[in-house]
PAZAPA-4460 file (N, C-alpha, C; in steps of 0.05 Angstrom, whole numbers, plus 32768, in hexadecimal, padded with zeros to 4 digits):
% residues 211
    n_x    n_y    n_z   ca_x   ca_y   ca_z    c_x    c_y    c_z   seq   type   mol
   8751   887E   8597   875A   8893   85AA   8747   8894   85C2     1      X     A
   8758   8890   85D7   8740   8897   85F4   873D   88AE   85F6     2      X     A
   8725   88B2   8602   8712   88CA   860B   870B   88C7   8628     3      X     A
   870A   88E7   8636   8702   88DE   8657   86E6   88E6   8656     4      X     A
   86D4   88CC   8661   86B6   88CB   8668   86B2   88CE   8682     5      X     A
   8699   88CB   867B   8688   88DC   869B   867D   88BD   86AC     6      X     A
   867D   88B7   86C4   866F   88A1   86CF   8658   88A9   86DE     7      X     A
   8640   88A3   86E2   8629   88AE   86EC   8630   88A1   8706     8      X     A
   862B   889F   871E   861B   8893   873B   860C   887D   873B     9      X     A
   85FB   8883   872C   85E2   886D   8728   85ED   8853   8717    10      X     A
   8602   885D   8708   8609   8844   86F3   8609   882E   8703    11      X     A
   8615   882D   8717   861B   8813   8722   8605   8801   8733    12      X     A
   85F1   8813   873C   85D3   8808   8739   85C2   8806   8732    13      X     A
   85C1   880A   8716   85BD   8803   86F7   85B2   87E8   86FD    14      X     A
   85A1   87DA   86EF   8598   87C2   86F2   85AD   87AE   86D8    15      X     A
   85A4   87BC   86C2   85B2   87AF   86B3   85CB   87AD   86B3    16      X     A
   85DD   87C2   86C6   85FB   87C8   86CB   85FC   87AF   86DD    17      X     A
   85F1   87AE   86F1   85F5   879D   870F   85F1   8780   8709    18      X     A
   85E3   877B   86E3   85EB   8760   86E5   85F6   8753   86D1    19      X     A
   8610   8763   86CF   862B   875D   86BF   863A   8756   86D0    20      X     A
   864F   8742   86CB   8664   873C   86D4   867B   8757   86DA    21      X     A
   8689   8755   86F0   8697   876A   86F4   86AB   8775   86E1    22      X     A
   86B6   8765   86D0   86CA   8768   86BB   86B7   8775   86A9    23      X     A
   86A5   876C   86A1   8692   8779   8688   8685   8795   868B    24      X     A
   8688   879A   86A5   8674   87B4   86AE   8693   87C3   86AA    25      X     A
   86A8   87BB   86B1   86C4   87CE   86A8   86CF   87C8   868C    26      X     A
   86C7   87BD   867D   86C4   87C0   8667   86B4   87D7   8655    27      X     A
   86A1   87CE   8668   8689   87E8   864C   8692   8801   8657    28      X     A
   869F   8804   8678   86A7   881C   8678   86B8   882D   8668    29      X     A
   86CC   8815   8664   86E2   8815   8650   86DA   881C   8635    30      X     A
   86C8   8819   8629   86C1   881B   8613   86B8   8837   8610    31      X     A
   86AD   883F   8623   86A5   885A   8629   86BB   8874   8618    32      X     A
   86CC   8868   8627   86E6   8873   861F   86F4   8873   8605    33      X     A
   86E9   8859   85F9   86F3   8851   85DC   86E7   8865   85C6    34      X     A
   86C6   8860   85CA   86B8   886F   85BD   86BB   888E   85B0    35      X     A
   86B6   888F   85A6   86AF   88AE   8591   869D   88BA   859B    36      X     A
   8691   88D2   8592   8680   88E4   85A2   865B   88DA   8598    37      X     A
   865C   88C9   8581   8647   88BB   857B   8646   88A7   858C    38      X     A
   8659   889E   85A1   8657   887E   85AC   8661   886D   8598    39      X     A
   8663   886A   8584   8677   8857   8575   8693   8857   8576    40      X     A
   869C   8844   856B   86BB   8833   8577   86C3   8821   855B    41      X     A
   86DE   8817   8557   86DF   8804   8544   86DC   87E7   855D    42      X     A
   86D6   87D2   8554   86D3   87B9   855E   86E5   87A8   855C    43      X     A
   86FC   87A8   8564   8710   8798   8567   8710   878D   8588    44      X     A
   8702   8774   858E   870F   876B   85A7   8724   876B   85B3    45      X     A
   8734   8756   85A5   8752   8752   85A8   8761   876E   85B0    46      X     A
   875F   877F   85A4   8763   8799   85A1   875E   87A3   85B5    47      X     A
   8746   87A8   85CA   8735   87BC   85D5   8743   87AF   85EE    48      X     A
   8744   878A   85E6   8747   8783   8607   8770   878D   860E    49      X     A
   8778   878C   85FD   8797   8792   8606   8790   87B4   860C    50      X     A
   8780   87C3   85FD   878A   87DF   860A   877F   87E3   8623    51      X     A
   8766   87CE   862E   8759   87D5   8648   8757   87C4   8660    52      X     A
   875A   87B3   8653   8763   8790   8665   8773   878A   8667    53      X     A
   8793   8794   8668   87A5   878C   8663   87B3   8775   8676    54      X     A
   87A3   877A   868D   87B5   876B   86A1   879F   8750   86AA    55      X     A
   8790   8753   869E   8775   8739   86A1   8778   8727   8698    56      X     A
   8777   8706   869D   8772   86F3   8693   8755   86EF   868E    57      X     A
   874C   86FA   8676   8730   8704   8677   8722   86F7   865C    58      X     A
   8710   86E7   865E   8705   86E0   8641   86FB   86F2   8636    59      X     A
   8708   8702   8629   86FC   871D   8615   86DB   871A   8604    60      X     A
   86EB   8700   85F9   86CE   8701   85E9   86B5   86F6   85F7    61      X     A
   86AB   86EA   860B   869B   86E4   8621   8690   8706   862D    62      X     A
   86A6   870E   8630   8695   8733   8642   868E   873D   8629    63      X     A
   8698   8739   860E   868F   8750   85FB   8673   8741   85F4    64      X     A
   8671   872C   85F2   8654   871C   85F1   8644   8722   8601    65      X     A
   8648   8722   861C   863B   8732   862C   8629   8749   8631    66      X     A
   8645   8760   8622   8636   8772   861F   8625   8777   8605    67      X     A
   862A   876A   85FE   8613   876E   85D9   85FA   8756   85E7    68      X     A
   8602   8747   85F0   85E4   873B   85F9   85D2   8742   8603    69      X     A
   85E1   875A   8613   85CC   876A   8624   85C2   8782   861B    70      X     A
   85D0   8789   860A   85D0   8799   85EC   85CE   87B7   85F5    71      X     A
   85EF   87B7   8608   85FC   87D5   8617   8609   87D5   85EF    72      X     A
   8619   87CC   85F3   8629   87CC   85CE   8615   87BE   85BF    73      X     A
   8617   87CA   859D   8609   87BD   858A   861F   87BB   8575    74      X     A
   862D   87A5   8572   8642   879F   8560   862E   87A7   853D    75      X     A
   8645   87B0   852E   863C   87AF   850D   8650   87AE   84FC    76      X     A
   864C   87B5   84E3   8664   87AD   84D1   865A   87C3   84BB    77      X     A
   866C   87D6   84B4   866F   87E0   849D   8689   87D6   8482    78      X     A
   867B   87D9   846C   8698   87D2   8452   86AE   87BA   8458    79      X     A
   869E   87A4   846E   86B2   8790   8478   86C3   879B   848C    80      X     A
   86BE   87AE   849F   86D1   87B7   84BA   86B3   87BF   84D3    81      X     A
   86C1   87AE   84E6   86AF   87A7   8503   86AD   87C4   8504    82      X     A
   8692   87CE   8516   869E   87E5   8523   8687   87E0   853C    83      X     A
   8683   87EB   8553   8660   87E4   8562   8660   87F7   8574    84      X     A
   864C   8806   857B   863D   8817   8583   8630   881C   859E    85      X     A
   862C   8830   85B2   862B   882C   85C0   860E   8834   85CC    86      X     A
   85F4   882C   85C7   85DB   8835   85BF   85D8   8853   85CC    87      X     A
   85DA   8853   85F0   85D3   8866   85FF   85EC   8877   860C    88      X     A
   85FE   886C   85F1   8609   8885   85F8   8612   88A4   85FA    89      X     A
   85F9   88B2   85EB   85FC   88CE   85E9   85E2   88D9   8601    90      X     A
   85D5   88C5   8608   85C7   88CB   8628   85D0   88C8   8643    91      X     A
   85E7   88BB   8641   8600   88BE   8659   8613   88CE   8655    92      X     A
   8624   88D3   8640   8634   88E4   8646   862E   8901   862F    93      X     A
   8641   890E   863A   8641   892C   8640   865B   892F   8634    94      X     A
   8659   8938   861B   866E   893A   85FC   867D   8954   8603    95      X     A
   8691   895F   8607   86A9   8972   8601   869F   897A   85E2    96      X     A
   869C   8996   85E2   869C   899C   85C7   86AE   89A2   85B5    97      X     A
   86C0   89A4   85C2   86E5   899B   85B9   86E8   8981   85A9    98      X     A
   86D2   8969   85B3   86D9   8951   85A9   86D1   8951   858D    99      X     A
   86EA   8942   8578   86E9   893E   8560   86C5   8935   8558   100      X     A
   86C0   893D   8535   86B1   8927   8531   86AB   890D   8529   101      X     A
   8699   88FE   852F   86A0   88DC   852B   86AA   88DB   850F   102      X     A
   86B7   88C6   8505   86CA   88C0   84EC   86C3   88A4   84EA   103      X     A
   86B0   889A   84F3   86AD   887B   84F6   868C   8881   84E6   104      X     A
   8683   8866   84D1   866E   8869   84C9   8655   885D   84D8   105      X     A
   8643   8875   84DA   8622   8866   84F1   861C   8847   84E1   106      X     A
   8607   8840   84F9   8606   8821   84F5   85E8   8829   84E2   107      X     A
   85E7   8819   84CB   85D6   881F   84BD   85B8   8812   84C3   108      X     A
   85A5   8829   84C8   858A   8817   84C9   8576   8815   84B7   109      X     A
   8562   8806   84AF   8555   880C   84A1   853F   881A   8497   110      X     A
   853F   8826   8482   8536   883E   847B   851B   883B   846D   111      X     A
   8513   8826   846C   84EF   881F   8463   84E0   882F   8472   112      X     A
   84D6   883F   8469   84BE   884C   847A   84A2   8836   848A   113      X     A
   849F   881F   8476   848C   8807   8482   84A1   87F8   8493   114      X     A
   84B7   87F3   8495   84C2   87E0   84A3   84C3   87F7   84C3   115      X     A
   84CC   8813   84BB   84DB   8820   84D2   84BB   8825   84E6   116      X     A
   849F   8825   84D6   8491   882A   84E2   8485   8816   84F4   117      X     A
   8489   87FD   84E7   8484   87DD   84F6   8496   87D9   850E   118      X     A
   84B0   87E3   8506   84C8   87E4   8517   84BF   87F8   8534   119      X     A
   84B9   880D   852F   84AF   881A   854A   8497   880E   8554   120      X     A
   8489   8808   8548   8478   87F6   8558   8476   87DF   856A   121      X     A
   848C   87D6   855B   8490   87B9   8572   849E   87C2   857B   122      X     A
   84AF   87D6   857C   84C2   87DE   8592   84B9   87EF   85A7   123      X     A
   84A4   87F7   859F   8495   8800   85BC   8484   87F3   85C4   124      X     A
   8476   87DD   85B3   8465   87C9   85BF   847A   87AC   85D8   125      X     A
   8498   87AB   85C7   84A3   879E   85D8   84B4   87B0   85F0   126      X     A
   84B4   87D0   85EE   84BA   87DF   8608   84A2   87CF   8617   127      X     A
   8490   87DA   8613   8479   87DB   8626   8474   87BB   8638   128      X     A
   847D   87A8   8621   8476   8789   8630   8490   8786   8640   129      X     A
   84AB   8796   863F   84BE   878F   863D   84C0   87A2   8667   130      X     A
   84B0   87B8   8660   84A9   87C4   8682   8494   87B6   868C   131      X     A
   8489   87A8   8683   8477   8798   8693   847F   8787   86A0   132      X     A
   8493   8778   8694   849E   875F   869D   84BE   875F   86AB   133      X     A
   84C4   877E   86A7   84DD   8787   86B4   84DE   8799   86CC   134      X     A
   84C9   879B   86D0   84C2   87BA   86E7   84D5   87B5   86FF   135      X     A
   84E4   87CC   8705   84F4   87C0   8716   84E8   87D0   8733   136      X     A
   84EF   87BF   874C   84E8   87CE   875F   8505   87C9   8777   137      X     A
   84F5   87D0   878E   8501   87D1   879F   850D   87B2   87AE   138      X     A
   851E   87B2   87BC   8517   8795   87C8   8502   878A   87D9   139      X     A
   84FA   8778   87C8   84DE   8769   87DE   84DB   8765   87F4   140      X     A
   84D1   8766   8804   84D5   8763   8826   84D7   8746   8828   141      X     A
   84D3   8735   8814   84D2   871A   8824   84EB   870B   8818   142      X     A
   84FC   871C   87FE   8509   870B   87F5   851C   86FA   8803   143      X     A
   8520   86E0   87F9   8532   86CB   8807   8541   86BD   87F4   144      X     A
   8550   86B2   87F8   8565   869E   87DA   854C   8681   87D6   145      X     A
   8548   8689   87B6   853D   867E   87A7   8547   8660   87AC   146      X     A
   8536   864C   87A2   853F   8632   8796   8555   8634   8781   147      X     A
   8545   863D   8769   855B   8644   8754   857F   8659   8759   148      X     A
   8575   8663   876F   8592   8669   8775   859F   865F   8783   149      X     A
   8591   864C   8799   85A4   8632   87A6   85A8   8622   8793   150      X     A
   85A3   861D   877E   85AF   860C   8773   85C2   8620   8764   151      X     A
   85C3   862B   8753   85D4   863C   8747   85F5   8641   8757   152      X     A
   85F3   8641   8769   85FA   864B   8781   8613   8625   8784   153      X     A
   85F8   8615   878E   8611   85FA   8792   8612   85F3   8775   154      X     A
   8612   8601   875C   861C   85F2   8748   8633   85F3   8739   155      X     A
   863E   8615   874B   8651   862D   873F   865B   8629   875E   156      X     A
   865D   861A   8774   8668   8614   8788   8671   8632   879B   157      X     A
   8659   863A   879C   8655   8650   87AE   8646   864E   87C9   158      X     A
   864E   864F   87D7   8643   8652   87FB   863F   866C   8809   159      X     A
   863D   8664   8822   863B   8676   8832   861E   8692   882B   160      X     A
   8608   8681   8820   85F4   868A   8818   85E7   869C   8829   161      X     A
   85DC   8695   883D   85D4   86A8   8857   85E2   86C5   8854   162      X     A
   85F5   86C2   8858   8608   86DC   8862   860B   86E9   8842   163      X     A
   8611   86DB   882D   860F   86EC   881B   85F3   86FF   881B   164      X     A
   85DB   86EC   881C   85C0   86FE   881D   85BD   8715   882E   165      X     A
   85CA   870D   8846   85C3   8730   885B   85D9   8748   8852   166      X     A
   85F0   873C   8843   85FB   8750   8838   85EB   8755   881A   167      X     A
   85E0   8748   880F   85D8   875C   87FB   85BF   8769   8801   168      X     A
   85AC   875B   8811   859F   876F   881E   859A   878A   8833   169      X     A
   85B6   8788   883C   85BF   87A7   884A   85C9   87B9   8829   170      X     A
   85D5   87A8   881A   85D8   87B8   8808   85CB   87C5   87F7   171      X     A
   85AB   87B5   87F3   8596   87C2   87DC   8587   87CE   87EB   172      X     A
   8586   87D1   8807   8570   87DB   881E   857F   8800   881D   173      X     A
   859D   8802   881C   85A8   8816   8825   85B0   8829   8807   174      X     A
   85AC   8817   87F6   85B4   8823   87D7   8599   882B   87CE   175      X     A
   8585   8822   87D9   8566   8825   87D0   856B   881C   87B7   176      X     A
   8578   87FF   87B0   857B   87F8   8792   8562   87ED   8787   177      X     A
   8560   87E5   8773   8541   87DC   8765   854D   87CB   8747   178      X     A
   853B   87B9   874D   8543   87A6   872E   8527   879B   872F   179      X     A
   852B   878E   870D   851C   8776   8700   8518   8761   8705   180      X     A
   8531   875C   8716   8530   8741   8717   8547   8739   8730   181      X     A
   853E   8735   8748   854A   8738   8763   8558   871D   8766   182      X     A
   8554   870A   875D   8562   86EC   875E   8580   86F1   8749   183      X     A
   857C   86F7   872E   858F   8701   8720   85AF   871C   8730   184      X     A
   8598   8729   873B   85B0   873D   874C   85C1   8731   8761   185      X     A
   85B7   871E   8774   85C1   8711   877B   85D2   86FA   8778   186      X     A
   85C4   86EC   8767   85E1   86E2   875B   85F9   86EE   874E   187      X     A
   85F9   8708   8742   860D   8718   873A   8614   8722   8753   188      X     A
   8607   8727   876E   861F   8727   8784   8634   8719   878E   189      X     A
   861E   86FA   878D   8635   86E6   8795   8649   86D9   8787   190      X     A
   8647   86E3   8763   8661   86E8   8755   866B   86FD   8756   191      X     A
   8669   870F   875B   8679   8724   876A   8688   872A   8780   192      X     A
   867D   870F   8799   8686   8710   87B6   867D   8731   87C3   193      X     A
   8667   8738   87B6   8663   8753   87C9   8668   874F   87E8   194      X     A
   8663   873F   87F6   866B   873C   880F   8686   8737   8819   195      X     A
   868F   8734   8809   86B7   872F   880A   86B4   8711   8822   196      X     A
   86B4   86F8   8816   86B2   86F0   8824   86C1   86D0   8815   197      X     A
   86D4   86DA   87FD   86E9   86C7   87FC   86F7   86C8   880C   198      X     A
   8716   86B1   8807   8714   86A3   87F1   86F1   868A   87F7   199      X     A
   86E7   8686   87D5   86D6   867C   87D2   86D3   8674   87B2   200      X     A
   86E4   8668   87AA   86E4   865F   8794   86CC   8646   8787   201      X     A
   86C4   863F   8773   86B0   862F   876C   86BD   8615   8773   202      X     A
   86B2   85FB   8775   86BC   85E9   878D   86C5   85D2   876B   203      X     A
   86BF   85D8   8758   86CB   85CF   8744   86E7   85DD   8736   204      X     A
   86F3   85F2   873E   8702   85FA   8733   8716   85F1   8749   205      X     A
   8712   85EF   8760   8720   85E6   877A   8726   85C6   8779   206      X     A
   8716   85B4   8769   8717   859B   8767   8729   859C   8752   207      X     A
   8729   85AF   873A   8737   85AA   8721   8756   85B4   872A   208      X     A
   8755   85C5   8740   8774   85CD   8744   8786   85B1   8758   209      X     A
   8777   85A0   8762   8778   8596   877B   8782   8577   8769   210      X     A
   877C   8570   874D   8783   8557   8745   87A0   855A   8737   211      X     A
***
């Protein structure tokens, strides 16, 4: 049963939002919707993509990988039936107290008092290494397109490099956006065409239509 959720502002300059594929970031929105007031859902792809994707030629299971890789969803399994979870989501949204209660069973964790206490430990020992090495800031004053993204770039048969960069840099200058990792965001622009600056198809899919 869908449910109407809330969308924040900021979601979409979200670091970890901004470097999903566009289909996948409307996906988890979608899911939003799927979910129960715990954030849980049953896990049927096939399923999720006809009630929300309907009109997409869309590799379903590629975006749902996606988002469990990045680990927005945490897929599980009760009594042999999928169901997966949506970690943060009772710190985004804002529950109707109208809404039913969940009927779907929590994802089970483990209950060792020595394991759960080892368990918070490395989980704040790997928060802590995990902000060290993720701190996100502002955009750099000097940034310029990487090596690794010129190549990325002629390997996925993408151009017009220059002009994409001053558009995403009017765009992270005026959004005051901030990430981890400023080569990565950029390349999720120029699969996105934030600069609208098709048609610009990858120069292998153009060769494969062309024989």
């Amino acid at each position: 049963m869908a449910r109407i959720r809330t969308i924040k502002p900021e979601f979409f300059t979200s670091s970890d939002i901004a470097e999903l594929t566009p289909l996948a970031r409307l996906f988890y929105i979608a899911l939003w919707c799927e979910a129960d007031r715990e954030g849980r859902l049953a896990w049927n792809t096939k399923t999720l993509k006809f009630r929300y994707l309907p009109a997409d030629d869309s590799p379903i299971e590629v975006i749902a990988k996606e988002l469990i890789d990045s680990g927005l969803i945490v897929p599980y399994e009760v009594d042999g039936v999928k169901y997966a979870e949506i970690p943060t989501f009772s710190k985004h949204q804002v529950i109707n107290n109208r809404e039913s209660p969940s009927t779907l069973p929590a994802r089970v964790h483990d209950a060792s008092p020595r394991v759960k206490a080892e368990g918070r430990k490395e989980g704040k020992e790997r928060k802590e290494d995990a902000s060290k090495q993720r701190r996100e800031t502002l955009l750099p004053k000097d940034f310029e397109i990487s090596e690794s993204v010129r190549k990325w770039a002629a390997e996925h048969g993408y151009n017009r490099l220059e002009e994409r960069l001053d558009h995403f840099k009017d765009w992270a200058i005026s959004k005051a956006a901030k990430y981890s990792d400023w080569d990565a965001a950029f390349r999720n622009a120029i699969k996105g065409d934030w600069a609208k600056l098709q048609p610009c198809k990858p120069v292998l899919s153009v060769m494969a239509g062309a024989v």
